[in-house]
C-alpha positions in Angstrom: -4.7 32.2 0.2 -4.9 32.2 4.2 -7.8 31.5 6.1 -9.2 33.5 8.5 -8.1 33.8 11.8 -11.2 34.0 13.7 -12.0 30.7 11.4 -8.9 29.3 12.8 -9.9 30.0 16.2 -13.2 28.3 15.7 -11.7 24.7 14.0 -9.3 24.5 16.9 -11.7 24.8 19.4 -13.4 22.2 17.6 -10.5 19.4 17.7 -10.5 19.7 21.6 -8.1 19.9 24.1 -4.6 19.7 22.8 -6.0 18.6 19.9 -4.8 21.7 17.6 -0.8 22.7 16.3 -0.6 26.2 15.3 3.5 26.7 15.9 5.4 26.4 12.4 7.7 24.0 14.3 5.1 21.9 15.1 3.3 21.7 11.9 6.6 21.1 9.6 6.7 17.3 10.0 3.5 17.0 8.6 3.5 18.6 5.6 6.4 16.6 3.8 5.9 13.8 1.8 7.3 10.4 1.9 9.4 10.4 -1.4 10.2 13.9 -1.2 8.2 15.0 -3.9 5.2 17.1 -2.6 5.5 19.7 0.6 2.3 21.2 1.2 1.6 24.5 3.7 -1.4 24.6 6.4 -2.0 27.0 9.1 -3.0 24.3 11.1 -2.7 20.5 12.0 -6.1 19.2 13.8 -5.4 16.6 16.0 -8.9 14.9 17.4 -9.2 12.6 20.1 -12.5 11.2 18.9 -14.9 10.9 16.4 -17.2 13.4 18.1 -14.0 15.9 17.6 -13.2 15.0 13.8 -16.7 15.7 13.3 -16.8 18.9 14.8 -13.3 19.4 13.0 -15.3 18.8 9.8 -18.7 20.5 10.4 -16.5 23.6 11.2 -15.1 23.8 8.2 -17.8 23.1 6.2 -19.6 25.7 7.5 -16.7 28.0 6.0 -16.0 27.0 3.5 -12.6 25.7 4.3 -11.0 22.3 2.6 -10.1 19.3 4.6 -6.9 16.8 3.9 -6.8 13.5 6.3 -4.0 12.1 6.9 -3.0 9.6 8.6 0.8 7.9 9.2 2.0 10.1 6.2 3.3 6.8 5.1 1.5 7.1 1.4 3.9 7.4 -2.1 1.6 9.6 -4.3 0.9 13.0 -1.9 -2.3 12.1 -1.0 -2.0 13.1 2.4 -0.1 16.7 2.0 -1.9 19.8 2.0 -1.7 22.2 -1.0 1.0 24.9 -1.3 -1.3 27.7 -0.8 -1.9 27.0 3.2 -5.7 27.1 1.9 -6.7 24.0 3.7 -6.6 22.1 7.5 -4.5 19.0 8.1 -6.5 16.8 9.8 -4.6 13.9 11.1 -5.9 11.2 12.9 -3.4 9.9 14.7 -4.5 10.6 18.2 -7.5 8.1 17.6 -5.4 4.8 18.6 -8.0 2.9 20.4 -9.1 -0.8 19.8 -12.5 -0.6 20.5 -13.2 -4.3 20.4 -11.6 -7.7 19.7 -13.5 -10.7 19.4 -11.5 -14.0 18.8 -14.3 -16.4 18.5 -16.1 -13.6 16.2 -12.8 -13.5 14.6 -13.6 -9.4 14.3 -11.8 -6.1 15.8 -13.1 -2.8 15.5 -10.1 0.1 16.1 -10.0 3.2 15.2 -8.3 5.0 12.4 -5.5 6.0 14.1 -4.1 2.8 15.3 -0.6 2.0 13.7 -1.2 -1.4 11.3 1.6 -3.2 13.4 -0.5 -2.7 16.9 -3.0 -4.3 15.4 -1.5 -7.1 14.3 0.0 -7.7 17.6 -3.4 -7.3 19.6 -4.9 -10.0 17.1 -1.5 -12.4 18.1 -2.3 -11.4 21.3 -5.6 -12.7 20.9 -4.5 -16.0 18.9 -5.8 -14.4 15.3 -3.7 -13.0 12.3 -4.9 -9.6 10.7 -3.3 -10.6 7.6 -2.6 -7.1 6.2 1.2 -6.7 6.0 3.4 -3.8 4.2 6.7 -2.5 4.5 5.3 0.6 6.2 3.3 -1.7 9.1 5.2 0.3 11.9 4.3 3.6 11.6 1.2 3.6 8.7 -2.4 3.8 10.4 -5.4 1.6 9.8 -7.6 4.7 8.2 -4.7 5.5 5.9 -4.5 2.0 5.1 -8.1 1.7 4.2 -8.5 5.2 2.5 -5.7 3.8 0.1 -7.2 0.0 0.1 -3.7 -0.7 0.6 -2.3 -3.8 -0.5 1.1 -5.7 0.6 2.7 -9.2 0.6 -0.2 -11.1 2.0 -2.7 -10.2 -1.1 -2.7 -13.8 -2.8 -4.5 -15.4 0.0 -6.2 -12.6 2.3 -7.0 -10.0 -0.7 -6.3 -5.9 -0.7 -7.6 -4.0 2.7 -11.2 -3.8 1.4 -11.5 -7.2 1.8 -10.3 -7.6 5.3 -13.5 -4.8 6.3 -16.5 -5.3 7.7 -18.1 -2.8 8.3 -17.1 1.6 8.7 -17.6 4.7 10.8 -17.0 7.6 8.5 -17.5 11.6 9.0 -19.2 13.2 6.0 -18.1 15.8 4.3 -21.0 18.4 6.5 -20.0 16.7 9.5 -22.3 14.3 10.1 -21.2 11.0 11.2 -22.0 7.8 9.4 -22.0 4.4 11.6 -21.7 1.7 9.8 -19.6 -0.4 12.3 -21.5 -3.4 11.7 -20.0 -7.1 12.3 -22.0 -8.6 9.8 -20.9 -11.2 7.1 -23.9 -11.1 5.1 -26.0 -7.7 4.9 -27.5 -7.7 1.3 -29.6 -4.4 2.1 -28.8 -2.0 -0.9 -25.4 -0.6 -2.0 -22.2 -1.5 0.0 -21.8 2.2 1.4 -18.4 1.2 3.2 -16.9 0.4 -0.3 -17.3 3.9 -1.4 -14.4 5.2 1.2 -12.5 2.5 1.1 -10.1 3.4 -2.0 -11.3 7.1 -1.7 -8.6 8.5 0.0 -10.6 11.0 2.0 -11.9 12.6 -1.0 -15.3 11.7 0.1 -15.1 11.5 3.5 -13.0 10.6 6.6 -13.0 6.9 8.4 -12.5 7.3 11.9 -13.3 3.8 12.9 -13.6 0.2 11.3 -14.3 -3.4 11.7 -11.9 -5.8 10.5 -11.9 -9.5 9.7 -9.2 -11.6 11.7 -8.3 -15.1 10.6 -6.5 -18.0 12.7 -3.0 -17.7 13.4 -0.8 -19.4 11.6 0.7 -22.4 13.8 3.3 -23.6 11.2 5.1 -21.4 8.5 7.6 -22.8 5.6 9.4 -20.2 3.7 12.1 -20.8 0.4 14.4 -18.7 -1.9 13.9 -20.2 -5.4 16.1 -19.4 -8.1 15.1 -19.5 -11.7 16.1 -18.4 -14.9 13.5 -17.7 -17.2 10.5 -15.6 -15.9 8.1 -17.9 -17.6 8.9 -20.8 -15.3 7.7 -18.4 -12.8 3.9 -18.6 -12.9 4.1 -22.7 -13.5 5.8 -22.8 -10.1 3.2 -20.6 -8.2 0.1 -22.8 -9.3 2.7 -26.0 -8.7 2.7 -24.2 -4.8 -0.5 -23.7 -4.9 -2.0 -26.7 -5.8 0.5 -29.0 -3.7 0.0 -27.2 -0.5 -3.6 -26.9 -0.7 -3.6 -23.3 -1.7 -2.0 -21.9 1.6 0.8 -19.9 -0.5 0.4 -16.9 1.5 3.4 -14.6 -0.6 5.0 -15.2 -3.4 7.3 -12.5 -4.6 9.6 -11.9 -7.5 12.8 -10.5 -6.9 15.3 -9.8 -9.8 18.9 -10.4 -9.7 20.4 -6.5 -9.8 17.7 -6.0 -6.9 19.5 -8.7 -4.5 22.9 -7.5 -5.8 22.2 -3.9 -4.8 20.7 -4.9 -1.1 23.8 -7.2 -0.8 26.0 -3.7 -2.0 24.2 -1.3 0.6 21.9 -3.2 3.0 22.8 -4.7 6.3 21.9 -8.5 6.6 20.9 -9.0 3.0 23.3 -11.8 1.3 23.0 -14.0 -1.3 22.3 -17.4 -0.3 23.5 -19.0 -3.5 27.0 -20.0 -4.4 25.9 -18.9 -7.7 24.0 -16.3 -9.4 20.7 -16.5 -11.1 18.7 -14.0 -13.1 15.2 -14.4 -10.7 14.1 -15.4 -7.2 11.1 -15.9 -6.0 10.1 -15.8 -2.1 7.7 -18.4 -1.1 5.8 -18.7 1.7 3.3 -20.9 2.7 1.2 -20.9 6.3 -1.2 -23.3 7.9 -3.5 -22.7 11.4 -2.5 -26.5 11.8 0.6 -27.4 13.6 0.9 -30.5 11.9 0.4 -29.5 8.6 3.6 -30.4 7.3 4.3 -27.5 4.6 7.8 -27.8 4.6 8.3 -31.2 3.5 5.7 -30.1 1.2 7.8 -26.8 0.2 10.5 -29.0 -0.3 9.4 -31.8 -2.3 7.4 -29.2 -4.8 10.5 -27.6 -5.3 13.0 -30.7 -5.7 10.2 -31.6 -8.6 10.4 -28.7 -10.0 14.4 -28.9 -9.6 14.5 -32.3 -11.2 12.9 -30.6 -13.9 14.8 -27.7 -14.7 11.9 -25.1 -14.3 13.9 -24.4 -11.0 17.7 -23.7 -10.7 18.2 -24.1 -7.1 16.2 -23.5 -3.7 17.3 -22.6 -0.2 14.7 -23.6 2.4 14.5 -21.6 5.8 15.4 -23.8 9.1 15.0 -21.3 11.5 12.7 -18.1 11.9 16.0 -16.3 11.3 16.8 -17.8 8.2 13.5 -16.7 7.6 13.7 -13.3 8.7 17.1 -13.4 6.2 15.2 -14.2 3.1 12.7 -11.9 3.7 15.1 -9.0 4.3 16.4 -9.4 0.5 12.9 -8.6 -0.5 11.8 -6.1 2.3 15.7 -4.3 0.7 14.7 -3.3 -2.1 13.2 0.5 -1.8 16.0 1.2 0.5 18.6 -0.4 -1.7 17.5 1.0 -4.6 18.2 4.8 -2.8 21.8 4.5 -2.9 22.1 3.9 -6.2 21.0 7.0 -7.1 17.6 8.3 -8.7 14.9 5.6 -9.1 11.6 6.4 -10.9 8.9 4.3 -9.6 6.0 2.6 -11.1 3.4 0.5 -9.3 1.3 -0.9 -11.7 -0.2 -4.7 -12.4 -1.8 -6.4 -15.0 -3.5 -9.8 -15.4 -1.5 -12.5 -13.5 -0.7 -14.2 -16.4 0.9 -11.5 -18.0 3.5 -10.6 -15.4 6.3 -12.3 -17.7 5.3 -10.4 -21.2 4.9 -7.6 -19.4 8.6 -7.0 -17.8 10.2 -8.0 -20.9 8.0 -5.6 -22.9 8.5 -2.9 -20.7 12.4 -4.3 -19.9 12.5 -3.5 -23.4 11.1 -0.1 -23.9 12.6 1.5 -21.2 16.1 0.3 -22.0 15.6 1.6 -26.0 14.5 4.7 -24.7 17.3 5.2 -22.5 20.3 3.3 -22.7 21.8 2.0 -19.8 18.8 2.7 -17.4 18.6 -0.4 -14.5 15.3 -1.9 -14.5 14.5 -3.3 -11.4 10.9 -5.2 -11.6 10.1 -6.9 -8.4 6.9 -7.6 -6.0 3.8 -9.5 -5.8 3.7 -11.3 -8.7 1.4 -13.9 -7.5 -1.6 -11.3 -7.8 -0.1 -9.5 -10.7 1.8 -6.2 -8.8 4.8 -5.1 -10.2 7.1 -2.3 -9.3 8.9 -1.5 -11.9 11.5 1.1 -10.6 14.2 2.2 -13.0 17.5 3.0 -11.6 19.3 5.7 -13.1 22.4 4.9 -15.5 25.6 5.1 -13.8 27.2 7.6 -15.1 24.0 10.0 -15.7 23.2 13.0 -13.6 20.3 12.3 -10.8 18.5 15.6 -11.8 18.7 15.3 -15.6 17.3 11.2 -14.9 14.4 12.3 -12.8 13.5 14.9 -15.5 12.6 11.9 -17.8 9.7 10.6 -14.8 6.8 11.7 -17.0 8.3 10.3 -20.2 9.2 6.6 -18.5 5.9 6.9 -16.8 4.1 7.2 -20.7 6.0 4.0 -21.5 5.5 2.2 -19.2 1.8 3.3 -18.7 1.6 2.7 -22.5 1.9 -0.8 -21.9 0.1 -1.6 -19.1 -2.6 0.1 -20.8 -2.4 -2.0 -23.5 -2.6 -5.5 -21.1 -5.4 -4.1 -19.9 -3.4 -3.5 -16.4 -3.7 -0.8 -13.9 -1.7 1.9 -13.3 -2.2 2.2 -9.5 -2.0 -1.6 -8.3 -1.9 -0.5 -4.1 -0.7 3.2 -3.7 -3.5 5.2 -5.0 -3.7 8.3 -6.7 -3.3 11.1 -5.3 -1.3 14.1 -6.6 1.4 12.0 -8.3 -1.1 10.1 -10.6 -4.0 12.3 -11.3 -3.0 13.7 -14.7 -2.1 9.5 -15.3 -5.9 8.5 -14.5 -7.3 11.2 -16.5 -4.8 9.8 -19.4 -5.6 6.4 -18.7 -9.3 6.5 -17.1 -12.0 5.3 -18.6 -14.2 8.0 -19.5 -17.3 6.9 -18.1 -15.8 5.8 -15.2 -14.3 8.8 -14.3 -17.4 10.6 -15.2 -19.4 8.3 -12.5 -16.6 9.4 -9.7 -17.0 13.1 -10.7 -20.8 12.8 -9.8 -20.0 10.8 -7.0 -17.7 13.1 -5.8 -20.1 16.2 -6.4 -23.1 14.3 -4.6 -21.1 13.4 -1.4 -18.9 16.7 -1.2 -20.8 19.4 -3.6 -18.5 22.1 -1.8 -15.4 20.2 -2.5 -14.0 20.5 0.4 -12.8 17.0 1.2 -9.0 16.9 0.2 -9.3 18.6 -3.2 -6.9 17.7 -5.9 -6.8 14.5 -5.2 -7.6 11.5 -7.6 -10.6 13.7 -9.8 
């Protein structure tokens, strides 16, 4: 299916001045997705400068007929941002849009625009003395509208909560091309639904974000950060609320890493070591952060964990004395993904399930997955302290890449199976998408999914906004 040149004609027009890519060449880099999986086709790649544009963009294609699929930094895991193989629909990315409206430090508020890359926002609210908590491994090229249409999650979730949290307010273009403002800066506004909630999470399928407002917090003035080592994933979760409670609740990460996934960065990784003269079956990455300089967490980091030492709920501890010991303990758990490439094929699973649990959980699923295939390298890590696990399975040795990634759909119903039965999630931060949609209509609720269908239908009856996504 093609569309219409004359249509074609008109949509560019409507993104503006340099604002449409039409050559082949051009277009390619958008249309692959991150893993590899998906490669969609589009005659063309609108690139608006404002929201006026993307509007027009929108309205245009409306009027004929013609499907939509934002994307932003392309950074996503489940093909939510790649155009179908049939060239039927316009790409419309918004990363031209890279302005920061506003920043307001004693507001403790910024309002940028969709296209501004997470990591420049983060620096223009250090700039400004604040911390936009919001922190992935994709920060340097991933886009604030992405982020949002995927209510992305990342390291900082324990303390500052998923992306929706961190918004106050929306500008969205509807699916005819009006334009919604909701940009307000307000804390409390209890007059009828929430309409910004309904994008957030929706991943364009309702509509497109082209601007928001986002809650800042103070910067952190004093950081501690630690490597425990344990040895039985129950002592885990005692350690976290020993963290919590000793530090005043400013645990700001807390992630598991399991011993095969340190071993592989150490194998393939450049500055991941083992800081341990011996090894141990879990680690867990602590940090804790305080807007008070005087605050003194590590002394508080380090006499929680020589407690929990003393007690044998913790094997050993390495605490960071410099921001780049720091940096090296964090690189062991930002390794991972990329480790986990060399060592052939990994299927991937980003699921959670009730915080408490995280420990029945990996060894049930530890368990299934090894029955099922012998040999298979589970390699469950992430934020544990708010119950999201990825549990990527590294193919056996000796088995052939292809013939492992074949099994995807058969680990996936196993694993599924028994997050399911947890009463976990089978998307804890990456969405749906194309990867997951035949999962959620496995797994959904049936009333819920009924209630986004008419949602859906309401907001987009021509279904135009990036169709075959999530519903």
């Amino acid at each position: 299916m093609s569309i219409a040149p004359a249509t074609l004609q008109r949509i560019a027009a409507a993104a503006g001045p340099g604002g449409a890519l039409t050559d082949p060449a051009d277009i390619a880099p958008y249309l692959a997705e991150e893993r590899g999986l998906f490669r969609g086709a589009t005659a063309l790649v609108a690139r608006p400068a404002d929201t006026e544009a993307v509007a027009a963009v929108v309205r245009a294609c409306a009027e004929a007929g013609v499907a939509v699929v934002p994307q932003g930094g392309n950074t996503g895991l489940v093909g939510g941002a790649v155009p179908p193989e049939n060239g039927a629909a316009v790409l419309l990315n918004l990363g031209r849009m890279r302005r920061i409206r506003a920043l307001d430090p004693v507001e403790m508020t910024a309002t940028v625009e969709a296209g501004c890359v997470l990591a420049e926002v983060q620096r223009a609210a250090a700039d400004a003395g604040c911390l936009f908590p919001l922190s992935l491994g994709a920060e340097g090229s991933c886009q604030i509208g992405g982020n949002l249409a995927t209510n992305a999650g990342g390291v900082n979730v324990l303390r500052y909560g998923n992306a929706r949290d961190l918004v106050l307010g929306l500008e969205v273009v509807l699916p005819d091309g009006r334009v919604w403002n909701g940009l307000k800066r307000l804390r409390k506004d209890n007059t009828g639904y929430d309409l910004k909630q309904l994008f957030i999470g929706a991943e364009g399928t309702l509509g497109v974000i082209t601007a928001a407002v986002l809650r800042l917090f103070p910067a952190p003035a004093e950081t501690a950060t630690a490597l425990a080592a344990v040895e039985d994933l129950d002592a885990v979760l005692p350690l976290l609320a020993r963290l919590r409670a000793a530090s005043g609740d400013t645990v700001t990460a807390f992630e598991l890493i399991p011993r095969l996934g340190l071993e592989m960065g150490a194998r393939h990784v450049s500055g991941v070591a083992d800081p341990f003269a011996a090894p141990h079956a879990q680690y867990c990455l602590i940090e804790l952060a305080s807007a008070r300089p005087d605050g003194g967490l590590r002394d508080v980091l380090e006499d929680a964990l020589s407690a929990a030492i003393a007690e044998g709920a913790v094997s050993d501890a390495v605490i960071a004395a410099s921001l780049e010991q720091r940096a090296g303990l964090w690189r062991i758990r930002e390794a991972l993904p990329e480790a986990q490439k060399h060592e052939g094929g990994s299927i991937k699973h980003d699921v959670s399930v009730p915080v408490a649990a995280v420990p029945d959980f990996i060894r049930a699923a530890t368990a299934a997955v090894t029955a099922a295939m012998p040999g298979i390298r589970p390699v469950p890590f992430g934020h544990v302290g708010d119950g999201n696990i990825h549990f990527n399975l590294s193919q056996p040795p000796a088995m052939d890449r292809a013939a492992f990634l074949a099994e995807w759909e058969r680990m996936n119903r196993i694993v599924h199976d028994i997050v399911a039965a947890m009463d976990g999630s089978i998307s804890a931060e990456h969405g749906i998408g194309r990867l997951k949609r035949a999962e959620l209509a496995h797994y959904g609720d049936p009333v819920a999914l009924d209630l986004m269908r008419r949602l859906k239908a309401a907001l987009d009856p021509q279904g135009i906004m990036n169709p075959g996504k999530i519903v």
